[in-house]
N, C-alpha and C positions, 0 to 999 in steps of 0.2 A: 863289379858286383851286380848280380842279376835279379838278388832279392834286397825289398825294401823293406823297412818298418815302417809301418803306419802306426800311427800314435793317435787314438781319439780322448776326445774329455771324458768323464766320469759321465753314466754308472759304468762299470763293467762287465755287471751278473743280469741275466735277463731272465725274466718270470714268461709267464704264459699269457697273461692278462693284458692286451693290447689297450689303448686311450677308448680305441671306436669299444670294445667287449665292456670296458669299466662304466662307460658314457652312456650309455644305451640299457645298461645293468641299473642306473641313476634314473633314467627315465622309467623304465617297466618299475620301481622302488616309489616313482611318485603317481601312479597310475591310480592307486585307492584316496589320495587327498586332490587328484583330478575331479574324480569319482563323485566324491563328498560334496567337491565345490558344485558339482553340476547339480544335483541331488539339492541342494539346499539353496540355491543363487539361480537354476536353470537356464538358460538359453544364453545367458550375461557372463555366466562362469565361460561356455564354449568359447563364444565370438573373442574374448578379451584373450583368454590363452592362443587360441591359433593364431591372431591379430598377432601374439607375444611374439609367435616360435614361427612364423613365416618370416616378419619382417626382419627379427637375428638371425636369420638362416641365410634370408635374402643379403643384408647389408656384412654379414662376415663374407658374402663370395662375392659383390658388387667390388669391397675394401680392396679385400686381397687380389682382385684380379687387375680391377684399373687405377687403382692407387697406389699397395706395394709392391705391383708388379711381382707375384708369386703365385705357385699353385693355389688355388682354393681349397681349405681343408673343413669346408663343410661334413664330408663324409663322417669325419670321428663321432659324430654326436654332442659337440661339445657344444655350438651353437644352440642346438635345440634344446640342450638342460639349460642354459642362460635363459632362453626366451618362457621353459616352462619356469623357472624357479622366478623371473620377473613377473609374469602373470600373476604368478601365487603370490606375488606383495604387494598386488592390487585390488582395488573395490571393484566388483563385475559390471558398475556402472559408467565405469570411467572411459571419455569418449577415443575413438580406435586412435584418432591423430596422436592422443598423448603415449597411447602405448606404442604406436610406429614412433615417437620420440623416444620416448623410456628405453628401444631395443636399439637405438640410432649410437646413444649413449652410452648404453651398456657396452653393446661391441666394438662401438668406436672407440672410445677413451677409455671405457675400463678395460678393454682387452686390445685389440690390435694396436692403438697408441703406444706400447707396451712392447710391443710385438708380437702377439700372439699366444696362444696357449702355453701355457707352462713360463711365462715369463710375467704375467699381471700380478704386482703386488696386493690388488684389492680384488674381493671377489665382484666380477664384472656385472651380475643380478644388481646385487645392493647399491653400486653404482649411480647405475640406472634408478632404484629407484629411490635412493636419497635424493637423487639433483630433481625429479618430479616431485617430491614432497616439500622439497625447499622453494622449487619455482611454480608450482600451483597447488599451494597446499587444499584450497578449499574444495578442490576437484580429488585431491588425494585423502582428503578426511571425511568425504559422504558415504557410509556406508549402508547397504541398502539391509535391507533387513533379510531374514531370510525366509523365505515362503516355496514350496516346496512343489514344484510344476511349473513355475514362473516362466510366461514366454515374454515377456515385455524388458525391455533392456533400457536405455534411457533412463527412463521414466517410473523407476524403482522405489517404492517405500524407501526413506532411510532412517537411522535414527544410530545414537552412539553403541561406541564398543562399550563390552562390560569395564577393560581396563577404564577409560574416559568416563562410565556412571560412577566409577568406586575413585576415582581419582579428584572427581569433580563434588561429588557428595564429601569426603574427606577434606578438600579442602571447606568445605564451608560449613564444617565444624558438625557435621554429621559423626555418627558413631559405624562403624563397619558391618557391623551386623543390622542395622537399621535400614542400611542400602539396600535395594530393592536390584538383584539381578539375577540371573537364571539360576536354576538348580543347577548343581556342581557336574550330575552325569547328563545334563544336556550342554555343560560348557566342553564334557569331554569327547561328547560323539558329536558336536558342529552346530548347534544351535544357537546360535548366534553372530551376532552383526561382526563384520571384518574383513580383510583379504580374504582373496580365494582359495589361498589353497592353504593357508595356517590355521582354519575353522575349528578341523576336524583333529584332535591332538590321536583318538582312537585312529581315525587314517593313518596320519603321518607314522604313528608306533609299527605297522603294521609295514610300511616301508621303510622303517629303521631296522627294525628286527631283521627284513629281508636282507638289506646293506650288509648287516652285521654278521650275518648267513656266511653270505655269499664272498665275505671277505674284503666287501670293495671300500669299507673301512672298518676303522676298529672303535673301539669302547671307548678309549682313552677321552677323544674332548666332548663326545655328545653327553656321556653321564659323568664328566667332569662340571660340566655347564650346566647340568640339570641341578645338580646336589652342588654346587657354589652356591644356585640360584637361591636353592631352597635351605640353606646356613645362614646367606647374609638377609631375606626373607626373614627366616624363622627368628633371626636373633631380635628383629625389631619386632615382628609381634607379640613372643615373649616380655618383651621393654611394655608393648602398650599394646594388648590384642583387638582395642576397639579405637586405637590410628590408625594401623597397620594393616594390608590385607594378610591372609594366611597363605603359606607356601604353596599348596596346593591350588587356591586359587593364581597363585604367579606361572603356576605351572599349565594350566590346562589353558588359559587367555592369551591372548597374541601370539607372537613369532616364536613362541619359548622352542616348542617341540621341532616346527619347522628350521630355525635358526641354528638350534642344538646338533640335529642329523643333518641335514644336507646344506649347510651354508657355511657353519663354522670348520664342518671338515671339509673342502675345497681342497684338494691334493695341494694347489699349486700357494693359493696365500693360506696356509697354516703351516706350522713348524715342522721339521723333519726328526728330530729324536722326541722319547717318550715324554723326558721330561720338562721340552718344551711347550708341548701339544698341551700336558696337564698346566702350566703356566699360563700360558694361551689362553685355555678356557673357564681358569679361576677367575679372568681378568675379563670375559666377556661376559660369566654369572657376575661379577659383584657391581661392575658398571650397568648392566641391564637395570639391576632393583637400585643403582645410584638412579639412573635418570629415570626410571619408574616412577620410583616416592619422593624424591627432592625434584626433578627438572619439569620443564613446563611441560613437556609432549607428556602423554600417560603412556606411549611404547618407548623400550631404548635396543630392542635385540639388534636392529640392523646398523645402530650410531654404536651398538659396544663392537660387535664384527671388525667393522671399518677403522675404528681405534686400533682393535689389538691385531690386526693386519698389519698394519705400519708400524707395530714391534716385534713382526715376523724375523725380519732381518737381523734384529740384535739376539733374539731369543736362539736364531740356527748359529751364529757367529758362538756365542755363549756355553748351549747346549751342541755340540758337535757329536754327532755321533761314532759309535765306534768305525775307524776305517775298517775297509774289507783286507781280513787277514794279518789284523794287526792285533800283536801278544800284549798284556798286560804285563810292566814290570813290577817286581816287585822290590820295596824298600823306595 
């Protein structure tokens, strides 16, 4: 016999849409909350993101090449969305060493540990920048203010996020309206203290909508996770509107927007059928406003991610999608 079968794994239908055309389509989608952070953090937002996306660039092809002994697959883009989405969950003043850690982390153990793209059960960002906020949180909780020309980096004004003024007024028996923090449309276009790149909720929408254009994801968990957030929100300030912040405010402060489009859909650790992906991101909105208003920290988007990561695996077991080419019986 002269001809063989070759037999490979699943998938078996191919799209047009290559890892490097999706990866690079992710990066142009986070260009406007680049934008923002520079705009409002200046010279501090630059230095900290290249810092992000040189040294994941560098240590995926340093890994790959005298460690796994494999080709480097820096070229996809995949390394460079790790390095830009870790910069974005950092203060623009945080010094370069932690963030050549943060990317050491991120690509070492959250991803190549793993084996490499499309095999990381956690998203490789969040990674990196839990294990920084667990191991130097004080360096990870200075946030500089934000002042708009700024060339000085160090040595940055800082003062708390709104989550942290409304969390900390709250607890000590303040009323919520009494709390003193920015107007709601300068919390929506970036004025104010926090990471770099989740500032600006108007940026980030404006690279979501793009994503959602362009195909490179869908609806399903980013306004799954937006309207959980704002259910399990809304139902406590309904209960007591002057404990409770209001859903809009949950929504326009911290990682909400950034976490919801380009974190929670991660191709590789989020669910593969619809109905998991909606499970997915019920479980990242109601854990977010759990560790919000009950847990000590005043952010939870990147501890709910990481949670419901690691019930990726039961959720595709669970929810199985339809095979390809398979009838539905009936009776």
């Amino acid at each position: 016999m002269n001809k063989v079968l070759t037999i490979s794994a699943s998938p078996h239908s191919f799209g047009v849409d290559s890892t490097q055309k999706i990866m690079y389509g992710v990066v142009l989608a986070l260009l406007p909350a680049l934008a923002a952070s520079i705009y409002y953090f200046g010279i501090g937002a630059l230095i900290v993101t290249a810092a992000a996306v040189i040294s994941s660039v560098g240590f995926e092809y340093l890994i790959q090449k005298y460690v796994m002994k494999v080709k480097p697959s820096i070229s996809d883009g995949s390394a460079m969305v790790t390095g830009l989405l870790l910069a974005f969950n950092l203060p623009t003043n945080i010094p370069i060493g932690l963030v050549i850690l943060g990317s050491l982390i991120s690509i070492g153990v959250g991803k190549l540990s793993f084996g490499g793209i499309g095999q990381n059960p956690f998203n490789p960002a969040l990674v990196g920048r839990v294990f920084l906020l667990i191991s130097y949180p004080v360096q990870m909780t200075s946030w500089p203010k934000p002042i708009i020309g700024r060339m000085n980096y160090l040595d940055a004004e800082t003062g708390a996020t709104p989550l942290a003024v409304v969390k900390e007024g709250l607890k000590n028996g303040e009323s919520f309206s009494s709390i003193d923090i920015p107007a709601y449309l300068d919390l929506f276009f970036g004025y104010l203290g926090g990471c770099a790149g989740e500032i600006s909720a108007f940026a980030i929408l404006i690279g979501g909508i793009y994503m959602l254009w362009k195909k490179i994801i869908t609806w399903h968990i980013p306004l799954t996770v937006l309207g959980s957030m704002v259910f399990f929100s809304g139902l406590l300030y309904l209960i007591n509107p002057e404990g409770f912040a209001d859903p809009i405010f949950h929504l326009i402060t911290g990682g909400a927007m950034l976490g919801a489009f380009f974190m929670a859909t991660d191709m590789v650790s989020s669910p593969m059928s619809v109905k998991g992906q909606i499970i997915f991101a019920i479980g990242i909105g109601f854990l977010t406003i759990v560790i919000r208003v009950f847990g000590a920290y005043p952010e939870g988007v990147s501890f709910a991610i990481l949670i419901m990561n690691a019930f990726v695996p039961l959720l595709n077991t669970y929810f199985k999608p339809k095979r390809f080419g398979e009838v539905k019986k009936n009776g």
